[in-house]
C-alpha positions as CSV (number, residue, x, y, z in Angstrom):
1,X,14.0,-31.9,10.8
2,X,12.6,-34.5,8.5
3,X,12.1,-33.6,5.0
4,X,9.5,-35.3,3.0
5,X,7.9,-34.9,-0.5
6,X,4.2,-34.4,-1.2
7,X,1.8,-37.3,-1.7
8,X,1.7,-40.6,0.4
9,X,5.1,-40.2,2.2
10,X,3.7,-36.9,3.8
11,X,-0.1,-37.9,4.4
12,X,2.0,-40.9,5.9
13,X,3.6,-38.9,8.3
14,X,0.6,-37.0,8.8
15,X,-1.5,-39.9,9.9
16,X,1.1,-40.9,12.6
17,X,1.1,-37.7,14.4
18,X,1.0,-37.8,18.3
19,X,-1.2,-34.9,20.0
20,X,0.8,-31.8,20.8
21,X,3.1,-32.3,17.3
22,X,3.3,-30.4,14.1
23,X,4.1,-30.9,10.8
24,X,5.8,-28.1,8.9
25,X,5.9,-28.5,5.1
26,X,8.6,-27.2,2.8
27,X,7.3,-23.2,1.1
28,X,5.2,-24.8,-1.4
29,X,6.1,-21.8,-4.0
30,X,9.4,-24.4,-4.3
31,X,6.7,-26.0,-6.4
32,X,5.7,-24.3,-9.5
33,X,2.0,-25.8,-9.4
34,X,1.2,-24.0,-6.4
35,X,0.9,-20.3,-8.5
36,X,-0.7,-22.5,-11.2
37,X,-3.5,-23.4,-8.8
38,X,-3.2,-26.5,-9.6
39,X,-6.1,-29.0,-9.0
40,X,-4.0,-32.0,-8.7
41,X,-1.7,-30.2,-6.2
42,X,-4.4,-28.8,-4.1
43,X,-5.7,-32.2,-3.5
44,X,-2.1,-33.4,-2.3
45,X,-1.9,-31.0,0.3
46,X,-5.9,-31.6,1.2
47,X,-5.4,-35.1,1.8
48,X,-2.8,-33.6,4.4
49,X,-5.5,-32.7,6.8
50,X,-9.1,-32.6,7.7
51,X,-9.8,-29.0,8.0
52,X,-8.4,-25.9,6.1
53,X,-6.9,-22.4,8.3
54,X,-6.1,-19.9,6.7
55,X,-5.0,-17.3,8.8
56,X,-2.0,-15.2,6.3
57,X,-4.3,-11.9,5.7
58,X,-1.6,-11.1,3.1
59,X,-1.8,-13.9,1.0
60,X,-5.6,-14.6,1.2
61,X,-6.9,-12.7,-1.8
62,X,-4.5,-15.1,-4.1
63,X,-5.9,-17.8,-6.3
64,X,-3.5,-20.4,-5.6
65,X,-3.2,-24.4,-4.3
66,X,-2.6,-23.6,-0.9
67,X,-5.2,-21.3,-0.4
68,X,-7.8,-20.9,-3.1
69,X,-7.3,-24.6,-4.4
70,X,-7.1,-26.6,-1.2
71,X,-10.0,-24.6,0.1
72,X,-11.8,-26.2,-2.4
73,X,-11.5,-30.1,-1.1
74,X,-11.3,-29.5,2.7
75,X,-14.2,-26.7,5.3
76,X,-12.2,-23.9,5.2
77,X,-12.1,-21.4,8.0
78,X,-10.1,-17.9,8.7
79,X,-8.3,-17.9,11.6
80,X,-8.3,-15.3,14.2
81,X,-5.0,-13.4,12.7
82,X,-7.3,-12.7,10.0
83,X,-10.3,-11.9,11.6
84,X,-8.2,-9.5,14.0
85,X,-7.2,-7.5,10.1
86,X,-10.6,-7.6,9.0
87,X,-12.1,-5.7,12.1
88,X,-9.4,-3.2,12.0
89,X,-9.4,-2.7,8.6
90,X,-13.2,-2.3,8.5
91,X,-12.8,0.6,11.4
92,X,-10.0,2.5,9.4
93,X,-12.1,2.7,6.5
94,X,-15.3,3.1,7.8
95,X,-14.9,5.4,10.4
96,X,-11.1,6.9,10.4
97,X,-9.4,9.5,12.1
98,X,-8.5,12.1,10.3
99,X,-5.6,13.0,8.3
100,X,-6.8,9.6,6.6
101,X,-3.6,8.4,4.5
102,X,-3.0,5.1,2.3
103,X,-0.1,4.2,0.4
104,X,-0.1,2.0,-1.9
105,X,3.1,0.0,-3.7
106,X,4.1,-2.9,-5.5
107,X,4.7,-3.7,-9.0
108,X,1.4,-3.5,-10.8
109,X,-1.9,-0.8,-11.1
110,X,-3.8,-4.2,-12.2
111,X,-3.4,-5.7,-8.8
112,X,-4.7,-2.4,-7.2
113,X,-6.8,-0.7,-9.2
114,X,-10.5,-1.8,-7.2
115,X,-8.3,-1.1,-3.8
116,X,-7.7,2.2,-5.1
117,X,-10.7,3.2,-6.3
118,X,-12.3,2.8,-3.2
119,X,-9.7,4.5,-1.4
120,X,-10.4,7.9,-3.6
121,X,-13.6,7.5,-2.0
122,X,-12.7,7.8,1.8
123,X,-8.7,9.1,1.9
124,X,-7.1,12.6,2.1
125,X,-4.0,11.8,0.9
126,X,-3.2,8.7,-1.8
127,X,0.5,8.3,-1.9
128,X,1.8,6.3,-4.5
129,X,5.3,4.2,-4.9
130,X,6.8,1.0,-5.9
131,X,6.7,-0.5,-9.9
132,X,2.9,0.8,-10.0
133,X,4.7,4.7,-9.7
134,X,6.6,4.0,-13.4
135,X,3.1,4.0,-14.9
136,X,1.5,6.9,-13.7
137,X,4.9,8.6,-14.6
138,X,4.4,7.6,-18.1
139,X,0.7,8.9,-17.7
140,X,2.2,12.0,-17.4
141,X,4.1,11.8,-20.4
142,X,7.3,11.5,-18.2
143,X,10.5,8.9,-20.0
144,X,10.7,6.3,-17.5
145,X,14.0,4.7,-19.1
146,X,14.4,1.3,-18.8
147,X,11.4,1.2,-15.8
148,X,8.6,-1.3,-15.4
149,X,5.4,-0.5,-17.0
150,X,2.1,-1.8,-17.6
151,X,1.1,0.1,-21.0
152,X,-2.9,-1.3,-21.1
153,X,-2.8,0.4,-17.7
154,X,-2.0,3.9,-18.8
155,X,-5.1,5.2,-19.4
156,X,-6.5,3.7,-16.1
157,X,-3.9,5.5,-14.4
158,X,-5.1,8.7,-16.4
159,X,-8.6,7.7,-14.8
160,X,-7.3,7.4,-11.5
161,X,-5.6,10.7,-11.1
162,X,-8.6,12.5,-12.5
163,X,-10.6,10.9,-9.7
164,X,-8.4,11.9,-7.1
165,X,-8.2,15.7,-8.4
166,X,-12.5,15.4,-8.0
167,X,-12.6,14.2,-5.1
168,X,-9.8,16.6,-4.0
169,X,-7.4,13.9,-2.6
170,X,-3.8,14.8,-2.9
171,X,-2.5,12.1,-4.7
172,X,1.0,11.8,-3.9
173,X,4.1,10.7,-6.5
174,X,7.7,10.4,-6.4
175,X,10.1,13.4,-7.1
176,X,12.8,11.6,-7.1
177,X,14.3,7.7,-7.7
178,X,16.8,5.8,-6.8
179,X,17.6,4.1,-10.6
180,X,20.3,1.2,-11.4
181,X,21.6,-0.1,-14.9
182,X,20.0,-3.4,-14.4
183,X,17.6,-5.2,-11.6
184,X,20.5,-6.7,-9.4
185,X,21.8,-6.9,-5.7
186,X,24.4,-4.1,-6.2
187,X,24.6,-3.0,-9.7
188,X,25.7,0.7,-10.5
189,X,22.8,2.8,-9.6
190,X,22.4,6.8,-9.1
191,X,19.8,9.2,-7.5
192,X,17.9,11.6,-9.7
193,X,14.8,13.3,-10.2
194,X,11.5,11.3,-11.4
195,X,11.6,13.5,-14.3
196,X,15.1,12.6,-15.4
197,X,15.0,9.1,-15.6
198,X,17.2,8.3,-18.7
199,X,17.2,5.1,-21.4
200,X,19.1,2.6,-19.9
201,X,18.4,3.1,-16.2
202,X,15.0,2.1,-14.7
203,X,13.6,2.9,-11.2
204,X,14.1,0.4,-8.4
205,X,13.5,2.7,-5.0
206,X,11.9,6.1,-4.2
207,X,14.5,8.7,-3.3
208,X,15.8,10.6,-0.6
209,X,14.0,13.6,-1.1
210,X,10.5,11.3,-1.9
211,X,11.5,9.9,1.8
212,X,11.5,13.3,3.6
213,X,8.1,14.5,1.7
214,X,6.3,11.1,2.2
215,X,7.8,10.9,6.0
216,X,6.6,14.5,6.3
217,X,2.7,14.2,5.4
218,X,3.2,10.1,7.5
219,X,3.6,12.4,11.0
220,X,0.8,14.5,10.5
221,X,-1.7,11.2,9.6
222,X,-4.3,10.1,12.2
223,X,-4.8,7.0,10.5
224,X,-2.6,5.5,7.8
225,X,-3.4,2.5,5.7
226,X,-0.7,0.3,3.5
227,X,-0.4,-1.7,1.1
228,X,2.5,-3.0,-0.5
229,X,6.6,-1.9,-1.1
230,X,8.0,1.1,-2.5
231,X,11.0,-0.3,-3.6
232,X,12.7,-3.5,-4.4
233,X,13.2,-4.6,-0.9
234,X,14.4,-7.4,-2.1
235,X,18.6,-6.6,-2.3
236,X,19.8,-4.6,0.8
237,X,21.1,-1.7,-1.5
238,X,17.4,-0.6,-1.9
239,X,15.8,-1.4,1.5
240,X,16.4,2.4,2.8
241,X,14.2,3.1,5.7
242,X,13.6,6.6,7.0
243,X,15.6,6.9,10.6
């Protein structure tokens, strides 16, 4: 494999292709102007080709150079991947069998708080994990030790459990957590309850007992929609999946 930088010494190669080849480029997060959205950037990996694809349904809604930017100097197109998503997403929410569940997971309620919304609007169950589940916690008036937190997102967690008791969808948290002294691959970590998170410990995975309640109302679904981790999948020690 050839490794080349961005600029002329890849639209070089690019330009000599022979039918049936591919160029594969380096993961452009290795370059920090690529979360930046930077204009510059975009253009480099435009000049690479004559028509944009985007076919990565996870990574389409991001504003960066490789997809938001570059879209911007080259016709941009989805790719079928994509379209495949969009249909079945469009079916789930639109016409669902029912018990309709989502879960929803990752770090931050800022980054899902129009998903959600609209959820509360078609779900029977909402279940809730991941960094997001620290905030509603503390929206409760829970300690959360040492646990991520968006604190200008309290109140819209507030907002968004209210909802869900109106609309009468069970809105599902953690009962218990899977907590570690620090946000490493194996550092000392302990199981306890999601209200006994203590100072010095902060929440990296949903428990054992979380698993067996989640897994419990996940069988009985009809149609379950999700989006985004409950833990940090990242180090092994917190990548449990249910058996």
């Amino acid at each position: 494999m050839q490794k080349i930088l961005f600029g002329e010494s890849a639209k070089a190669l690019t330009a000599n292709m022979k039918e049936g080849e591919v160029v594969l480029l380096e993961n452009v997060r290795f370059d920090k102007r690529e979360e930046e959205n930077d204009k510059e950037f975009s253009k480099e990996l435009a000049n690479l080709a004559d028509i944009y694809v985007n076919d990565a349904f996870g990574t389409a809604h991001r504003a960066h150079a490789s997809t938001a930017g570059v879209a911007e100097f080259l016709p941009a197109v989805s790719g079928f991947l994509i379209e495949k998503e969009i249909k079945f997403l469009g079916e789930a929410l639109n016409n669902p069998e029912r018990p309709f569940v989502s879960i929803i997971g990752g770090k931050k309620v800022s980054d899902k708080i129009s998903v959600i919304n609209n959820l509360l609007e078609k779900v029977d169950t909402l279940i809730i994990g991941g960094g997001m589940a620290y905030t509603f916690f503390k929206a409760k008036g829970m300690n959360i030790g040492d646990s991520i937190c968006e604190e200008d997102k309290i109140e819209t967690a507030k907002e968004i459990m209210k909802k869900a008791e109106e609309n009468n969808v069970n809105l599902l948290l953690p009962v218990d957590i899977h907590v570690a002294k620090e946000y490493a691959e194996n550092p000392e970590s302990n199981f306890v309850s999601a209200d006994k998170i203590e100072d010095g410990w902060e929440g990296m995975d949903i428990g054992p007992e979380t698993i067996k309640e989640y897994a419990k109302v996940l069988r009985e679904a009809k149609t379950i929609m999700w989006n985004g981790p409950l833990g940090v999948f990242e180090f092994d020690k917190f990548a449990v999946r249910n058996k």
